[in-house]
C-alpha positions in Angstrom: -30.7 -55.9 6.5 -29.1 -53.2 8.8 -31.9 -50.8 7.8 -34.4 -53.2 8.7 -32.7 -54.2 12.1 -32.3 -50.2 13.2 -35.8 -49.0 11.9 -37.4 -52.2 14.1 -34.9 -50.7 17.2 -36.0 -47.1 16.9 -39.5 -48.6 16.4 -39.6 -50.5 19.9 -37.2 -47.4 21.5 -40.3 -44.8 20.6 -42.8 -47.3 21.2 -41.7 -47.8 25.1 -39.8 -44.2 25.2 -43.0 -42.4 24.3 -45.0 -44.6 25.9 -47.5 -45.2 23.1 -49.3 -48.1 24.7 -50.9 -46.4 27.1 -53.2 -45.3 23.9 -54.4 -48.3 23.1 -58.0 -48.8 24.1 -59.2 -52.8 24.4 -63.0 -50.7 23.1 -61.6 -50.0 19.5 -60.4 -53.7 18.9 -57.1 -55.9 19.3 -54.1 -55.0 20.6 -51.7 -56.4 18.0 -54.7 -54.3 15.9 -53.2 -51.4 17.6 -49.3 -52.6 17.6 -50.0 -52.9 13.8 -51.4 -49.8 13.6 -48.9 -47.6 15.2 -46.1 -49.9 13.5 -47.1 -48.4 10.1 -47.7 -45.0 11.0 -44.1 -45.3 12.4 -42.9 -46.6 8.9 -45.0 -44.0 6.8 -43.1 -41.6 8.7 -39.2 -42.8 8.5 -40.2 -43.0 5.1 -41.3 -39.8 4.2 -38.5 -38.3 6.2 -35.8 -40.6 4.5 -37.9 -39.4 0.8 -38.5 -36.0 1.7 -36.3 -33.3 -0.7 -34.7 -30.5 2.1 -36.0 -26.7 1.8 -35.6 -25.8 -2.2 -35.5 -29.2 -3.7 -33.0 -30.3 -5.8 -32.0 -27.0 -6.2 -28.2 -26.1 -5.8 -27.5 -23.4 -2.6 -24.7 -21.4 -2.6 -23.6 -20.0 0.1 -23.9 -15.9 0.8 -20.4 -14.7 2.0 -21.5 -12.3 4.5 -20.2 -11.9 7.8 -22.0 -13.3 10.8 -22.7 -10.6 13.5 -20.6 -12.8 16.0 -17.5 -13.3 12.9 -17.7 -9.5 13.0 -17.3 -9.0 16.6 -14.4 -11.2 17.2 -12.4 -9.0 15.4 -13.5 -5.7 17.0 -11.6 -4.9 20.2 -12.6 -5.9 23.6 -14.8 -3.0 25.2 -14.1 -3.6 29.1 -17.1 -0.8 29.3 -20.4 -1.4 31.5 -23.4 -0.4 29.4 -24.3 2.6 30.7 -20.6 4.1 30.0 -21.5 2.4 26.4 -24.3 4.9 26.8 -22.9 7.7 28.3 -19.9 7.5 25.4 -22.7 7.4 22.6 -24.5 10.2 23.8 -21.0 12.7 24.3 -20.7 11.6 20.5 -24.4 12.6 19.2 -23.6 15.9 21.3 -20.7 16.3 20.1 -22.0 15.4 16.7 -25.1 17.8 17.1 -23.0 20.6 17.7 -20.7 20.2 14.7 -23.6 20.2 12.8 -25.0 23.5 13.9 -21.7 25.1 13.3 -21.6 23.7 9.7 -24.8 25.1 8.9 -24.2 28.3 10.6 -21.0 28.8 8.6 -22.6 28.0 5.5 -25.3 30.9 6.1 -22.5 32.7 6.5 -21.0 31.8 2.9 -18.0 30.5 5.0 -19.1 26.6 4.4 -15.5 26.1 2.7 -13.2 28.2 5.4 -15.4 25.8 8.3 -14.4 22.0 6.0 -10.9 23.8 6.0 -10.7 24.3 9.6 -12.7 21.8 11.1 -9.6 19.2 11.7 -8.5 22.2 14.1 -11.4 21.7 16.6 -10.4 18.5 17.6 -6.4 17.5 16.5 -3.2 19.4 17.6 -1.7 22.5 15.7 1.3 20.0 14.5 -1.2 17.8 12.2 -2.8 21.2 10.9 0.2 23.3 10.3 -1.3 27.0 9.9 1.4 27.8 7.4 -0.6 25.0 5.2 -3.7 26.4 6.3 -3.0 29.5 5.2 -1.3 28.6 1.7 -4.7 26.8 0.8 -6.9 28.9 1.8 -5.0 32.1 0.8 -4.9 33.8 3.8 -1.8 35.1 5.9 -1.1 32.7 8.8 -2.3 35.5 11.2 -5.9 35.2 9.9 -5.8 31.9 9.7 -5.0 31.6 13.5 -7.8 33.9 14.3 -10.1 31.7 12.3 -9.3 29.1 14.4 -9.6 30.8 17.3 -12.9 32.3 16.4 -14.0 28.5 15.3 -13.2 26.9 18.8 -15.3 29.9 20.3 -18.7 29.4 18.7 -17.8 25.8 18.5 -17.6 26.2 22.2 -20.4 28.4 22.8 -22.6 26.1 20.7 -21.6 23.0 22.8 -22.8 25.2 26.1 -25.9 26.0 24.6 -27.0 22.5 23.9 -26.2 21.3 26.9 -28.1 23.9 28.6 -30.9 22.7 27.4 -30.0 18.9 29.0 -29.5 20.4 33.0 -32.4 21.7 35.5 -29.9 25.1 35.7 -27.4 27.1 34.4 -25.1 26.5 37.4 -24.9 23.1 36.2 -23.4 23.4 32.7 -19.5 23.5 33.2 -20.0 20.5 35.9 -21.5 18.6 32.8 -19.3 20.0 30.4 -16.2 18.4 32.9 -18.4 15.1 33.0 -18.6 15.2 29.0 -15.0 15.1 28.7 -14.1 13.1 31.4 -16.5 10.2 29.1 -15.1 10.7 25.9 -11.7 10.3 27.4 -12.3 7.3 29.4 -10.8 4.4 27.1 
């Protein structure tokens, strides 16, 4: 009875709502022709949309338990950044990244691929988180060589960085005024 009573509702709510009379034309016969007409059309398609199976069918889903891109980024921390320091700060990192590169592989020509792994954390942390006197224990070499090593590592890791960003200025004059802008991004919080 209720069914009946909100299908003829919806019926005569889409039938003025969408204006369907203004269809009917007197030429193709009678109106309550017409009125009868759009009445079943209306039925045929509650119908099929009450009958109709969703998407798969009477197949069970299960839900995937993957995080959502926006789940994910709620629990990353704020970045108060405008996109171009977003920018700037990705590209100091691909530098950055570049250059550590180079110096792997030119170490590794060198036969010195396992000294550079060693020494690496030098290049960017403090003396007290790489003691030399570690250092020097597991790599067997006194704690003299070991701070020449790393003094010789910050030099061509230096000289490398120089180089390649040489090659992103119109003039030479202009490479410690980047290098100054370089840092000043990848310390900017």
């Amino acid at each position: 009875m209720h069914d009946a009573q909100d299908l003829t509702q919806e019926f005569f709510a889409r039938l003025l709502g969408k204006n369907w009379i203004a269809h009917a034309d007197q030429s193709r016969g009678r109106f309550r022709s017409f009125l009868l007409l759009v009445l079943k059309r209306f039925l045929a398609g509650e119908w099929h949309k009450a009958n109709t199976q969703k998407r798969g069918g009477a197949r069970h889903c299960l839900p995937l338990p993957l995080d959502t891109a926006e789940t994910r980024y709620t629990c990353e921390p704020a970045d108060t950044g405008t996109p171009e320091q977003a920018f700037e700060k990705q590209w100091a990192l691909a530098l950055l990244e570049t250059v550590l590169r180079q110096l792997r592989k030119d170490y590794e020509q060198d036969g010195k691929g396992r000294l550079f792994e060693a020494l690496k954390p030098c290049l960017m942390g403090s003396r007290e988180s790489q003691p030399y006197a570690t250092l020097s224990a597991e790599l067997e070499m006194s704690e003299g060589a070991v701070k020449v090593a790393v003094h010789r590592l910050r030099e061509r890791y230096r000289e490398r960085l120089k180089a390649e960003i040489a090659h992103t200025v119109a003039s030479p004059a202009d490479v410690d005024a980047e290098m100054r802008h370089l840092f000043r991004v990848l310390t900017r919080s």
